[in-house]
C-alpha positions as CSV (number, residue, x, y, z in Angstrom):
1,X,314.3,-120.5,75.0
2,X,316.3,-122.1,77.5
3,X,318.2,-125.6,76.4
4,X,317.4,-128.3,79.2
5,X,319.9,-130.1,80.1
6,X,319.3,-133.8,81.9
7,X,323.1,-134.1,84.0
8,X,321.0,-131.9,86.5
9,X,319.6,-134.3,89.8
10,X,317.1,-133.4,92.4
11,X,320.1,-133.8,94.8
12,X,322.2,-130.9,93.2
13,X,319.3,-128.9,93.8
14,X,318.5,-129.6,97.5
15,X,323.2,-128.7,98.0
16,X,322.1,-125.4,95.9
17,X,319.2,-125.2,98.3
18,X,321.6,-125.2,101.1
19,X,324.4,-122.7,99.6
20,X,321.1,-119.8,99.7
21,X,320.9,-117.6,102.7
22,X,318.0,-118.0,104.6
23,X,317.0,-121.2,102.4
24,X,319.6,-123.7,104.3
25,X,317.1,-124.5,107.1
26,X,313.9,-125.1,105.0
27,X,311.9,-128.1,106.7
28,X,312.6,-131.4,104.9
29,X,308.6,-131.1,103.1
30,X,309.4,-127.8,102.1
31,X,312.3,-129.0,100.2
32,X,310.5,-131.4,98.6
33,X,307.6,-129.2,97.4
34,X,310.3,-127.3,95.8
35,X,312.2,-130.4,94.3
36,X,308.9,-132.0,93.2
37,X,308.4,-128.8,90.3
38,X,311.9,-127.6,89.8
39,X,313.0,-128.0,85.8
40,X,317.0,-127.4,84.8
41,X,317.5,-125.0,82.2
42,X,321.1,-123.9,80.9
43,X,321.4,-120.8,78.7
44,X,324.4,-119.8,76.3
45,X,326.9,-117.2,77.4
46,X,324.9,-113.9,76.0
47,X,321.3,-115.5,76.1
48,X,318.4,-113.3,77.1
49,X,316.7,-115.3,79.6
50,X,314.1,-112.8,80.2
51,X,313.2,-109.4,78.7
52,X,312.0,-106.6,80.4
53,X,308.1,-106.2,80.8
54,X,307.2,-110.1,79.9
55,X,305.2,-111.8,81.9
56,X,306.7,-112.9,85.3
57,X,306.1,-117.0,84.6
58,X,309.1,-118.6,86.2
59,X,311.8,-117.9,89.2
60,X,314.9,-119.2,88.5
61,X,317.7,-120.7,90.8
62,X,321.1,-120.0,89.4
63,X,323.8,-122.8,89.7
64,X,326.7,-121.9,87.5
65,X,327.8,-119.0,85.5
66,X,326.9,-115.2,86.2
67,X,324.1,-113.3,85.0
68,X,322.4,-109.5,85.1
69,X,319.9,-108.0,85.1
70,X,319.7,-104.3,83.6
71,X,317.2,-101.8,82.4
72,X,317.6,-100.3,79.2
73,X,316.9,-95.8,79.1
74,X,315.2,-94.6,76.1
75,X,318.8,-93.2,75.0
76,X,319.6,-96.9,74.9
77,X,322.0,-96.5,77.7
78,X,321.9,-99.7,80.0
79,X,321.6,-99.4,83.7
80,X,323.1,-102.5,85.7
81,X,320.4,-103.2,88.4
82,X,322.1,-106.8,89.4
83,X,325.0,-108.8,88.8
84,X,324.0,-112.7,90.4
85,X,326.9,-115.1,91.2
86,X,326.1,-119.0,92.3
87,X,323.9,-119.3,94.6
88,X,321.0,-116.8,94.0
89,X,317.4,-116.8,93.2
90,X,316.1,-113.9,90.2
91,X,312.8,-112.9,89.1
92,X,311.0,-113.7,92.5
93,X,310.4,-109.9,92.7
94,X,308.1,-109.7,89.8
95,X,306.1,-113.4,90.8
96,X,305.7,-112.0,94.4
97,X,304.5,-108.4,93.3
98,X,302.1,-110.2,90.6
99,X,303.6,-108.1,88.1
100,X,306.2,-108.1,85.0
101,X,309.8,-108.7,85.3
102,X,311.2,-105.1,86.3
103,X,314.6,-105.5,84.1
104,X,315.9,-108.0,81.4
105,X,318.1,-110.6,82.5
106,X,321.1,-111.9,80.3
107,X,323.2,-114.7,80.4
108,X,327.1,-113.2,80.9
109,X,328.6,-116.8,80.5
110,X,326.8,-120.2,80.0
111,X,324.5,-120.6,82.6
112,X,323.2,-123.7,84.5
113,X,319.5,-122.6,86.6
114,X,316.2,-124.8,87.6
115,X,313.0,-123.0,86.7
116,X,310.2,-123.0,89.3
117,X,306.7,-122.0,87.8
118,X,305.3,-119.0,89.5
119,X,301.9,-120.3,90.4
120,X,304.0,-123.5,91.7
121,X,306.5,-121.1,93.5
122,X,303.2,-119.0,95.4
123,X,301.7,-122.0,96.3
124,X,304.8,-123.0,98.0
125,X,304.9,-119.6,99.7
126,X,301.2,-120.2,100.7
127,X,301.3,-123.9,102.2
128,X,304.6,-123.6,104.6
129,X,305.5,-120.3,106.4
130,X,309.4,-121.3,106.6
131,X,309.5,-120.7,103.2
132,X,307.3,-117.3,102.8
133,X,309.8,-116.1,105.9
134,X,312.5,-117.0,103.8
135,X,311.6,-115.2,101.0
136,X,310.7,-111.8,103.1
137,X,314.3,-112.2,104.2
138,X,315.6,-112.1,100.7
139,X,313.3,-109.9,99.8
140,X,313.9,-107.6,102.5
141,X,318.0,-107.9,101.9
142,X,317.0,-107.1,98.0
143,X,315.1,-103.5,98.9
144,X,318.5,-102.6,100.9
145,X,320.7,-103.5,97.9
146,X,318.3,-101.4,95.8
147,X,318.6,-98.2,98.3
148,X,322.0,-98.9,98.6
149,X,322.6,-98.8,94.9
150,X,320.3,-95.5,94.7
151,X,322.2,-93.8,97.6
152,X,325.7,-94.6,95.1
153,X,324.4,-93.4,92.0
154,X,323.0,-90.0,93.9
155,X,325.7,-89.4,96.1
156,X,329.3,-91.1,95.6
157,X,331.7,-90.3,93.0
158,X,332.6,-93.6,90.2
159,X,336.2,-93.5,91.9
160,X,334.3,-94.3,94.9
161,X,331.9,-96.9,93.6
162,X,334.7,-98.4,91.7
163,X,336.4,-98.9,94.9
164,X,333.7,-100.1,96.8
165,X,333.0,-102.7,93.9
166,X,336.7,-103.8,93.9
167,X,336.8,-104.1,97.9
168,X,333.2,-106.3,97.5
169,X,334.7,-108.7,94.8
170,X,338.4,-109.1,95.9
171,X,339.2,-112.6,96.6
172,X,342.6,-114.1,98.7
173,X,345.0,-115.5,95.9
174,X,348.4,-116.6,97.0
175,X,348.8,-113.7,99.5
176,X,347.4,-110.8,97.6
177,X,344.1,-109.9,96.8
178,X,342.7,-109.5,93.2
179,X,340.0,-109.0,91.6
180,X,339.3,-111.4,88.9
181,X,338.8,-110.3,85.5
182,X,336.3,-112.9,83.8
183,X,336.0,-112.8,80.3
184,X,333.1,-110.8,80.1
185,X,334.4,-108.4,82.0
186,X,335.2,-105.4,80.3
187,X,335.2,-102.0,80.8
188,X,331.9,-101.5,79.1
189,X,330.4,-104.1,81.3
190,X,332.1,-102.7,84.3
191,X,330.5,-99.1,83.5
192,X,327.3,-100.9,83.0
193,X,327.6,-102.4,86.8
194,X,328.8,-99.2,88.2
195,X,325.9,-96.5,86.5
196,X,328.5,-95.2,84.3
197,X,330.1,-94.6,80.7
198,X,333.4,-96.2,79.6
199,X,335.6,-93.1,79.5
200,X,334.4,-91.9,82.9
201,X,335.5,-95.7,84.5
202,X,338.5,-95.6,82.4
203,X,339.7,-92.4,84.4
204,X,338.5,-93.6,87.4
205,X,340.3,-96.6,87.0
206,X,343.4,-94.6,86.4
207,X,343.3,-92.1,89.3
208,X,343.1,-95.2,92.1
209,X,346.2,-96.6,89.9
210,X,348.1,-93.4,90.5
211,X,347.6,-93.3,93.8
212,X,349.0,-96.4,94.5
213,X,345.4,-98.4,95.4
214,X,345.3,-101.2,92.6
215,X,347.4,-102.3,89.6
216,X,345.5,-103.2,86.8
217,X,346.1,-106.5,84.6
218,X,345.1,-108.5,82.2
219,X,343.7,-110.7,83.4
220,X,342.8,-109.1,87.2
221,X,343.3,-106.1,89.5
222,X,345.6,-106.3,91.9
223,X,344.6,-105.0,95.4
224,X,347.5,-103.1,96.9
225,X,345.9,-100.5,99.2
226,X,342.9,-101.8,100.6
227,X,342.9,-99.8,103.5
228,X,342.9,-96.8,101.0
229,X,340.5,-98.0,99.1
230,X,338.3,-98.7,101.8
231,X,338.9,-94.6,102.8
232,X,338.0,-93.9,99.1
233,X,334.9,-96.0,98.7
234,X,333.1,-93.3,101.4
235,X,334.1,-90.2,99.5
């Protein structure tokens, strides 16, 4: 269950509003709607906030910490379906398509969200239109991530997922760009994100090493070759 935590204000919630694509320009009464059934929640680094097949009963807004969501094969191999950063919105899909959440969703740090009931949520959706055109637009953006991610696992190699993933997360840091390494990030986790095993990322990982693309370190991966990386992340 998650722990609610009272620090959270309705304001912090209308500037997460704000940081969402397509949400930022949500008429004033809209907002409020929103604000008026909003709950915080905060989950523990490793929490399951929901499992796979339960009842679709809330969409949360994620504020702080990383989560994913994964789907679990009857080898017990986990498939990463999404890794969410600050600011995104997870388990609409299910509420919208009146049906069970599609994959489990875990908690990869501690994690500050609001809950918004669903039946609260679809009224919402029914009473103003800028928000029901918002949420086709995310919606919309969430089926291309999904064909993207199937187009990847069919018909790119890991070396070339890894470097796609690297080029998508590498952040500006005192002239060079690296990839952070968070703490849950490990190479399992990594594998989990990318549709592979840990030996096969390991390899991968070496191979764009070798040829002079990253440097891998503790605590990041350093970005020496993007432009090569970019020419590998097509192969």
């Amino acid at each position: 269950m998650p722990i609610h935590n009272s620090i959270f204000t309705h304001d912090q919630l209308k500037v997460a509003l704000s940081q969402i694509t397509h949400f930022k320009d949500l008429q004033e009464e809209t907002q409020n709607d929103i604000l008026s059934c909003a709950h915080p929640c905060h989950f523990h680094s490793g929490q399951v906030i929901y499992l796979e097949g339960e009842p679709a009963i809330k969409v949360y807004i994620l504020v702080r910490g990383w989560v994913k969501a994964t789907r679990i094969t009857r080898e017990g191999r986990e498939q990463g379906l999404l890794f969410l950063r600050p600011f995104e919105i997870f388990g609409d899909i299910a509420v919208f398509a009146n049906t069970t959440y599609p994959g489990t969703t875990t908690a990869l740090e501690d994690v500050d969200a609001w809950s918004i009931p669903s039946e609260k949520l679809l009224t919402i959706a029914r009473l103003h239109s800028d928000f029901a055109l918002a949420v086709i637009r995310r919606l919309s953006e969430r089926v291309l991530h999904y064909v993207d991610l199937v187009e990847d696992l069919s018909l790119k190699s890991v070396e070339s997922r890894l470097a796609t993933s690297l080029l998508r997360n590498a952040e500006l840091s005192n002239g060079q760009l690296i990839v952070p390494r968070r703490e849950w990030t490990t190479i399992d986790e990594m594998a989990v994100r990318l549709g592979t095993v840990r030996d096969v990322l390991s390899r991968a990982m070496k191979i764009l090493e070798a040829e002079g693309h990253i440097r891998v370190e503790k605590q990041s991966i350093i970005v020496l070759n993007p432009e090569g990386l970019a020419i590998r992340s097509n192969r």
